[in-house]
C-alpha positions as CSV (number, residue, x, y, z in Angstrom):
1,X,-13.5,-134.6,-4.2
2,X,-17.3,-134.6,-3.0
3,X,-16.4,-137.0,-0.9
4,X,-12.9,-136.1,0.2
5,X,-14.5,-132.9,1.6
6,X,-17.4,-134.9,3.7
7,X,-14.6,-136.6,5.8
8,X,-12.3,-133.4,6.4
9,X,-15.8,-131.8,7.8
10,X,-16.2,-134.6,10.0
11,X,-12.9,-135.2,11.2
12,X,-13.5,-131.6,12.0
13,X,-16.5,-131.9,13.8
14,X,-15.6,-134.9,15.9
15,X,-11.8,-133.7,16.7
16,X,-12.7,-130.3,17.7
17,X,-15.9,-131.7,20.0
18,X,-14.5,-132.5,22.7
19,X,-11.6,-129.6,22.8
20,X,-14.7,-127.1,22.7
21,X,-15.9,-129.0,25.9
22,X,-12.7,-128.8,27.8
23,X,-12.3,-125.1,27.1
24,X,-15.7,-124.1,28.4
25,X,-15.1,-126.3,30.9
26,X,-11.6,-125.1,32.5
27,X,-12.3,-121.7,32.6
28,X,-15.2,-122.2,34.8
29,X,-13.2,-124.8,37.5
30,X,-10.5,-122.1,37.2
31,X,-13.3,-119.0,38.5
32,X,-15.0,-121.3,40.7
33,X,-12.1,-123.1,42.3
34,X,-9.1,-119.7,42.3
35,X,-11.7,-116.8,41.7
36,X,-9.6,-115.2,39.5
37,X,-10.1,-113.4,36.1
38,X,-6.5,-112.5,35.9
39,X,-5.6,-116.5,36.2
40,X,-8.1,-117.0,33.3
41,X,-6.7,-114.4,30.8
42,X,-2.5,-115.4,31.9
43,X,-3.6,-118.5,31.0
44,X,-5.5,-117.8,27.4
45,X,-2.7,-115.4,27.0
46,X,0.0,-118.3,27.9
47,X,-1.8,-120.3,25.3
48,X,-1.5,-118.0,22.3
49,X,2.0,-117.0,23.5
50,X,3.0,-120.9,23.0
51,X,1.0,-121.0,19.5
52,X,3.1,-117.7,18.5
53,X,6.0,-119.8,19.1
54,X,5.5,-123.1,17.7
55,X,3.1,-121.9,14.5
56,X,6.0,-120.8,12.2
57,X,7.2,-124.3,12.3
58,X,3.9,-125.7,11.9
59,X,3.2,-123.7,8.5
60,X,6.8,-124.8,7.5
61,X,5.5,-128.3,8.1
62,X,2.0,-127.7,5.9
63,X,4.4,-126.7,3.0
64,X,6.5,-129.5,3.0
65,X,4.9,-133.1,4.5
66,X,1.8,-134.0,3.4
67,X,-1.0,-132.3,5.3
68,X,-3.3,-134.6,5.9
69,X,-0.4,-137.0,7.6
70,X,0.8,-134.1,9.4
71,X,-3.5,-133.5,11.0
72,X,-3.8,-136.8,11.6
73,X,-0.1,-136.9,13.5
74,X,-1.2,-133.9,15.5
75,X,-4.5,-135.9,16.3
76,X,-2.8,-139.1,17.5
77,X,-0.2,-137.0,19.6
78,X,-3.2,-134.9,21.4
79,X,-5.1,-137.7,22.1
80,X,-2.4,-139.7,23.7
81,X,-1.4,-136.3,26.0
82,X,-4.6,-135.9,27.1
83,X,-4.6,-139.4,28.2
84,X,-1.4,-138.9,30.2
85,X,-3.0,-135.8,31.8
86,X,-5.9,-137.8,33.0
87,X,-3.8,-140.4,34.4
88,X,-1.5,-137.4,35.7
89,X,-5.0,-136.1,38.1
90,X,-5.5,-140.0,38.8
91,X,-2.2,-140.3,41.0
92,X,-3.0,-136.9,42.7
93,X,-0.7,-134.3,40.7
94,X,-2.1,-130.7,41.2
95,X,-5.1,-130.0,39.3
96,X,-4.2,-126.3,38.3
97,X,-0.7,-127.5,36.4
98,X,-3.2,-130.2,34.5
99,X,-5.5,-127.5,33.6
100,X,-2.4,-125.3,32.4
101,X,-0.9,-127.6,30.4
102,X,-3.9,-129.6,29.0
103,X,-5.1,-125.9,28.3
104,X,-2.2,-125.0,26.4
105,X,-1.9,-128.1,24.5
106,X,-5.3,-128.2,23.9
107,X,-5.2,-124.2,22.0
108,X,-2.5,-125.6,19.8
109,X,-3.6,-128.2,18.5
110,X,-7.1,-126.4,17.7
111,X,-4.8,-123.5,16.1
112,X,-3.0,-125.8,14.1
113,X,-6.0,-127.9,13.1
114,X,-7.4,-124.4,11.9
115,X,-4.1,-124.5,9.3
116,X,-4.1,-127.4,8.3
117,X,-7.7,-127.5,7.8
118,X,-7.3,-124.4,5.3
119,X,-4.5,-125.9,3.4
120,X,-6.0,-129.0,3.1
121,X,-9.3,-127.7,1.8
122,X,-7.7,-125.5,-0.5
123,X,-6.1,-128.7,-2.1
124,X,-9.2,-130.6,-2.6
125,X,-11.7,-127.4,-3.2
126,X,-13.7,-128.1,-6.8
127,X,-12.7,-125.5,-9.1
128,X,-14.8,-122.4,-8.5
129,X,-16.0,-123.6,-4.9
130,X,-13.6,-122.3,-2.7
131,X,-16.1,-119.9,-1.1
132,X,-18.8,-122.3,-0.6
133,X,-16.0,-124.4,1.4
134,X,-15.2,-121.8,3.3
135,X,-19.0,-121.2,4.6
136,X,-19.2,-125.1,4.9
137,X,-16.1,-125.1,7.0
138,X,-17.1,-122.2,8.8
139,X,-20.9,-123.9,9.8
140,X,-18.8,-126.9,10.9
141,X,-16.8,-125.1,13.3
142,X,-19.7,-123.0,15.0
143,X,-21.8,-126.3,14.7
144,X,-18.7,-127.9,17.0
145,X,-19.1,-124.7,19.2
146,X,-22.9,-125.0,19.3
147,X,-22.6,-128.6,20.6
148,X,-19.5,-128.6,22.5
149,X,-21.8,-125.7,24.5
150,X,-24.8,-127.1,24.5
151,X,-23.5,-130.4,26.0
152,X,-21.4,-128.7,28.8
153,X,-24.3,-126.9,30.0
154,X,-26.3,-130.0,30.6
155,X,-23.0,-131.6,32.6
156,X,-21.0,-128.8,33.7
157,X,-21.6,-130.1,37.5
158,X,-21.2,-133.6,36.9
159,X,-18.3,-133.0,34.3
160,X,-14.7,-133.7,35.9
161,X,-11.5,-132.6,34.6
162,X,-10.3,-136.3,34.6
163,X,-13.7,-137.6,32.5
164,X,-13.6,-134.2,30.2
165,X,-9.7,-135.0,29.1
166,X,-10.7,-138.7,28.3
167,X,-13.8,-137.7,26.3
168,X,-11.1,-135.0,24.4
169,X,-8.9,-137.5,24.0
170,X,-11.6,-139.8,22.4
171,X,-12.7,-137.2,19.8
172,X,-9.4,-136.6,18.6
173,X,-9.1,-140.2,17.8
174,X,-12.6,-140.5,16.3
175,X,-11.3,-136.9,14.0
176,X,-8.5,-139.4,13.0
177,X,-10.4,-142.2,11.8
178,X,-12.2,-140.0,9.9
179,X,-9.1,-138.1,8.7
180,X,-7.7,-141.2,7.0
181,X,-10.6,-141.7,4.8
182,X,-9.8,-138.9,2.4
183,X,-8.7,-140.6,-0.6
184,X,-4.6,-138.9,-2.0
185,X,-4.7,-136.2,-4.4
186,X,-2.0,-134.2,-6.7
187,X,-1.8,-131.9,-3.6
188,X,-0.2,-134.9,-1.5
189,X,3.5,-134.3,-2.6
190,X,5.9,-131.6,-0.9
191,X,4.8,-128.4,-2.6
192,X,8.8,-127.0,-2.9
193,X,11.9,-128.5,-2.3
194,X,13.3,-125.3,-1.2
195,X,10.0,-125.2,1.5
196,X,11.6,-128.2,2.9
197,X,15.1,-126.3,3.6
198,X,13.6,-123.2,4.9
199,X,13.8,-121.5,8.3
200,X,11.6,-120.4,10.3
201,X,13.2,-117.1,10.2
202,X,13.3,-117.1,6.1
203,X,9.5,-118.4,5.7
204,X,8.9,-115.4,7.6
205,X,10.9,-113.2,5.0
206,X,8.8,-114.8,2.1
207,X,6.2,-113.8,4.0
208,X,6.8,-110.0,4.2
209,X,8.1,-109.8,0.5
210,X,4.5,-111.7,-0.2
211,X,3.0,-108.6,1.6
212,X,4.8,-105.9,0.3
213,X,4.2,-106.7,-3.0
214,X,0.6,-107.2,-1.8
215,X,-0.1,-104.2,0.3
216,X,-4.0,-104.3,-0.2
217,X,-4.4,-108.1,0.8
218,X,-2.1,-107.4,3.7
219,X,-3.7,-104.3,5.1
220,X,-7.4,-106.0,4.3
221,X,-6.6,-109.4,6.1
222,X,-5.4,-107.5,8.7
223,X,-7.9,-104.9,9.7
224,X,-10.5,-107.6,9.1
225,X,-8.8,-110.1,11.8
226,X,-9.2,-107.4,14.7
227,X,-13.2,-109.4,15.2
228,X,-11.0,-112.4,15.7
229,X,-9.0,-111.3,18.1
230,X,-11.9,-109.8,20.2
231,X,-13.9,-113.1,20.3
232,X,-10.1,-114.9,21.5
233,X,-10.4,-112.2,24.1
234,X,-14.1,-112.5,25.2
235,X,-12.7,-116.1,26.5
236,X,-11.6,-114.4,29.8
237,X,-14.2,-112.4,30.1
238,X,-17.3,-114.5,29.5
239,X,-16.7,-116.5,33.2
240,X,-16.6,-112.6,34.9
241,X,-19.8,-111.1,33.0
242,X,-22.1,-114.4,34.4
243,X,-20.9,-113.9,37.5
244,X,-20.3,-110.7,38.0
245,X,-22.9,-108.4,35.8
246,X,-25.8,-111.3,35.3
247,X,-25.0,-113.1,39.0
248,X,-25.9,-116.7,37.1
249,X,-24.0,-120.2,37.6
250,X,-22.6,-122.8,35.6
251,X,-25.0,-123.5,33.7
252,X,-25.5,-120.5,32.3
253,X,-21.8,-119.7,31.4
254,X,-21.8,-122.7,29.3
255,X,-25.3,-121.9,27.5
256,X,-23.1,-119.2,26.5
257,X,-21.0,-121.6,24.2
258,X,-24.0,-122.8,22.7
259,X,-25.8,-119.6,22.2
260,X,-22.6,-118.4,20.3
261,X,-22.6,-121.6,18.6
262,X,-26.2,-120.9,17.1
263,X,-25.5,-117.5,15.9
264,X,-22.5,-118.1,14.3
265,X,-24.1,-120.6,12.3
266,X,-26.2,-117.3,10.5
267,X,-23.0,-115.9,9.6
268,X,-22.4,-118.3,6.4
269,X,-26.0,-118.0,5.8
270,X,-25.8,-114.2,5.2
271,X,-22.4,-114.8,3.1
272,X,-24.2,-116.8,0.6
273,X,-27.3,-113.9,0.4
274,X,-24.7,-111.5,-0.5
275,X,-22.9,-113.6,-3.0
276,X,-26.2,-113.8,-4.6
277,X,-26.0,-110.3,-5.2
278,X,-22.2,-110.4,-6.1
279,X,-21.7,-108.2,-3.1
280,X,-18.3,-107.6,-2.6
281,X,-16.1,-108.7,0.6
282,X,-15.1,-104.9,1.5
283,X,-18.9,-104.5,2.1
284,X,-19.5,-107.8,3.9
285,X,-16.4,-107.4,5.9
286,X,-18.1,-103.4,7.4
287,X,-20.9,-105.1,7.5
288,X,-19.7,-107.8,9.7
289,X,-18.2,-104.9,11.9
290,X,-21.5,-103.3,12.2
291,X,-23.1,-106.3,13.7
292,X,-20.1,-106.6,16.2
293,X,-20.1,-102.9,16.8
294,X,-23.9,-102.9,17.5
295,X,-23.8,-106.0,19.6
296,X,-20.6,-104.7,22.3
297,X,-23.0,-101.4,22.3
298,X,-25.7,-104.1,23.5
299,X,-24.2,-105.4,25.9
300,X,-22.3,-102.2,27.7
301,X,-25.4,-100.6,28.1
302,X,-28.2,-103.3,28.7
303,X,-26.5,-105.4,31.5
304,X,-29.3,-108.2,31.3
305,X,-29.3,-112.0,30.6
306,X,-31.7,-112.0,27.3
307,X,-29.7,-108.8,26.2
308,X,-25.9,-110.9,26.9
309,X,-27.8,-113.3,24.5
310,X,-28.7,-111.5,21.7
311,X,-25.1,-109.8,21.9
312,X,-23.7,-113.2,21.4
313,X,-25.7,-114.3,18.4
314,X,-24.4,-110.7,17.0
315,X,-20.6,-111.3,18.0
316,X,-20.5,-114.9,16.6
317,X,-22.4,-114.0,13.3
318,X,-20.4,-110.9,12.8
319,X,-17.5,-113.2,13.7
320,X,-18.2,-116.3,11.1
321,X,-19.2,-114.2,8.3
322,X,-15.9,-112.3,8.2
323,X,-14.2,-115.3,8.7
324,X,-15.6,-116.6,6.0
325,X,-14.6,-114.0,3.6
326,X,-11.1,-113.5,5.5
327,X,-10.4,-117.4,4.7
328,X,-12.2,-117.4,1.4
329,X,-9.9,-114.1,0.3
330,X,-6.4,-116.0,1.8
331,X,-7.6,-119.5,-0.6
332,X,-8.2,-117.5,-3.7
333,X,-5.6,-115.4,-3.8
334,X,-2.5,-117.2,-2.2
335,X,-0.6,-119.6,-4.4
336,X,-0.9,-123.0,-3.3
337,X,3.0,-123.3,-2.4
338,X,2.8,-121.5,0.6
339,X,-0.5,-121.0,2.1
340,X,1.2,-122.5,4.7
341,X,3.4,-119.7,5.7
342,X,1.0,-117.2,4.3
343,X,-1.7,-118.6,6.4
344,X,1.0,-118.6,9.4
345,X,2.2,-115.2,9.2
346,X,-1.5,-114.0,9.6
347,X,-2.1,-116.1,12.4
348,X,1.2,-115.0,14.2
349,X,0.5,-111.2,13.7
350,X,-3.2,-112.3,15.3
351,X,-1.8,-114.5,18.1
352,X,0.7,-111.2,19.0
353,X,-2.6,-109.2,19.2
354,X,-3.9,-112.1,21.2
355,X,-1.6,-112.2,23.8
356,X,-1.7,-108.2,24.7
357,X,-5.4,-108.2,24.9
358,X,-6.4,-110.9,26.1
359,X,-4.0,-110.3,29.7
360,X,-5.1,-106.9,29.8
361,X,-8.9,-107.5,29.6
362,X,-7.7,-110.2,32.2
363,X,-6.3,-107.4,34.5
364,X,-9.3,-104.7,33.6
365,X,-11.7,-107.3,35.2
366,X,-10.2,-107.8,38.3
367,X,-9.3,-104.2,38.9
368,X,-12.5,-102.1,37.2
369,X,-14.8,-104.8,36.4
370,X,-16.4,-106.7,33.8
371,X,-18.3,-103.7,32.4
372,X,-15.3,-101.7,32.0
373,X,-13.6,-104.6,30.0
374,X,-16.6,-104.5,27.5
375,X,-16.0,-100.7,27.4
376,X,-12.6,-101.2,26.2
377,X,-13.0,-103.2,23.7
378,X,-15.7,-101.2,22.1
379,X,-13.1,-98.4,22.2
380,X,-10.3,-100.4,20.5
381,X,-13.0,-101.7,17.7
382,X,-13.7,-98.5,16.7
383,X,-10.3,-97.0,16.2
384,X,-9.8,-100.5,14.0
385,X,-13.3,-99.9,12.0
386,X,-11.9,-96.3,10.9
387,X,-8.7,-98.1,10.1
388,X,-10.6,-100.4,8.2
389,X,-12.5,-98.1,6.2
390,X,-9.5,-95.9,5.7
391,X,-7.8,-99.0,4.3
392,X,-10.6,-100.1,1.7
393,X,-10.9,-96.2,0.9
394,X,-7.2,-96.4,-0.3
395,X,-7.4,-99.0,-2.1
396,X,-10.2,-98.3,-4.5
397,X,-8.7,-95.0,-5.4
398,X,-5.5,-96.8,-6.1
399,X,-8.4,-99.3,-8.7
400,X,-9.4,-96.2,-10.2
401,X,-5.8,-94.4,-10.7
402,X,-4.6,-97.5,-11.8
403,X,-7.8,-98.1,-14.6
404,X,-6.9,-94.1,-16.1
């Protein structure tokens, strides 16, 4: 199992590397090249409006192929469309509709790798360990954004969007070799038969009886995935705050990646402190808010390069250690027969949330500013906090009824 778990990690690492790269990367040719913040969130929000589509059928698939055949098809498939997208730039087809659709491609493979990843770690997880894989999982995807970052940076004005979609395509095949080292387990057969009839529409409808039946789990994973959706949305608005509030280049834009990178890596760090303690998630999941709430305070009112830093080490902490409860929470408590659509349903109802946002904050910035977009979102954060807090409030009255 041990070992089954190092190669997911690093099929992890090595797929996701060079998708981090192109992502930094596009959104920057995009400002530079159209000067548009508007273009940059239409197409984030075009991204997640094809993931909200096509994820449904992808949780079907987790419950009913085996999942690490499915990752490592979804590997082999992005690898050879990034291939044709470089060769589309070589005989002179227009770079935007590359960048769209390499973009878009791109999102949803990393969204579905983020499923699949789940499930599959849930399936090889040692008994009583499903938190510590969680943070491990979690310190291997900042680790990717860390890198990804860090390595843009140095070659964001050498960097072409024909070389960066070769070097993707590379990675994913580099996640695949590693993929098919993990040895089969129990997990490997179809979980349900009747999973494998399903439709999209009635997954859905197991889904909501699931919640109903569930109402704290729902309303906790919820509340709790608003962080998520802010850092989606910061994507279109990271390009306009360099350029706009701290007047840097390049460089600088991608030293964000890798700043964000290195503070999200503290978030599983503080997770394991607390579960020293046997802290529960309700608390680390405020806490985590705190630190995000503090940090878009930061950055409204302090419009300065080493003060956009610290901000970021705040957001991606706060952002990793919920997410490492939020996952941790979904593992434990989900039956193994359909974390799939479990695990889709959430990421749906996120994407949804995705989508609005992430165009507005796009159309905020090119009519008020960058400033005013940070604003915003501290606004929206709040209202969710007191919904958050209203929601745990609930519940543990309903834990102490219940115990009388």
């Amino acid at each position: 199992m041990k070992k089954n778990l190092a190669y997911l990690y690093g099929a992890t690492f090595f797929s996701g590397l060079g998708t981090g790269m192109l992502l930094v990367l596009v959104n920057w040719i995009i400002l530079k090249t159209y000067g548009s913040s508007t273009l940059i969130g239409g197409l984030t929000a075009a991204s997640y409006f094809v993931c909200f589509i096509a994820l449904p059928q992808v949780s079907l698939w987790l419950d009913k192929f085996i999942k690490r055949k499915l990752l490592g098809s979804i590997y082999v498939v992005a690898g050879l469309m990034q291939l044709l997208f470089a060769a589309l730039l070589f005989v002179g087809v227009e770079l935007l509709y590359v960048i769209m659709a390499s973009t878009i491609m791109s999102v949803l493979v990393r969204m579905s790798d983020q499923m699949a990843r789940l499930a599959i770690a849930q399936s090889i997880a040692p008994e009583g360990e499903i938190r510590q894989v969680s943070r491990h999982l979690e310190v291997v995807r900042q680790g990717i954004t860390l890198v990804s970052g860090a390595i843009t940076a140095w070659f964001i004005n050498e960097l072409s969007m024909q070389t960066m979609l070769i070097v993707d395509a590379l990675t994913y095949f580099m996640g695949l070799l590693l993929l098919l080292q993990l040895a089969p387990t129990r997990e490997d057969s179809p979980a349900r038969v009747d999973a494998v009839k399903q439709s999209r529409v009635e997954a859905f409808k197991e889904s909501v009886a699931f919640f109903s039946q569930h109402q704290y789990f729902f309303f906790l994973m919820i509340f709790s995935i608003a962080i998520y959706v802010m850092i989606l949305a910061q994507n279109a608005l990271h390009p306009a705050h360099v350029e706009q509030i701290l007047q840097e280049g390049g460089e600088t834009y991608a030293i964000i990646g890798a700043v964000f990178g290195l503070g999200a890596l503290l978030g599983p760090a503080i997770s394991s402190a607390f579960h020293k303690y046997a802290v529960n998630k309700e608390f680390i999941i405020s806490f985590g808010f705190g630190i995000y709430i503090a940090a878009n305070m930061t950055i409204v009112l302090i419009p300065h390069i080493w003060a956009t830093y610290i901000s970021l080490v705040l957001f991606s902490a706060s952002h990793s250690l919920i997410r490492v409860e939020r996952m941790a929470f979904m593992m434990e408590y989900t039956p193994k027969d359909i974390i799939g659509r479990i695990s889709g349903s959430f990421e749906l109802i996120g994407l949804s949330l995705v989508i609005f946002f992430t165009a507005s904050i796009g159309f905020i910035i090119d009519t008020l500013g960058a400033q005013a977009a940070w604003f915003a979102m501290l606004l929206l954060l709040l209202v969710n906090f007191i919904c958050l807090l209203a929601c745990i409030l609930k519940g543990r009255r309903h834990a102490v009824l219940k115990k009388v």
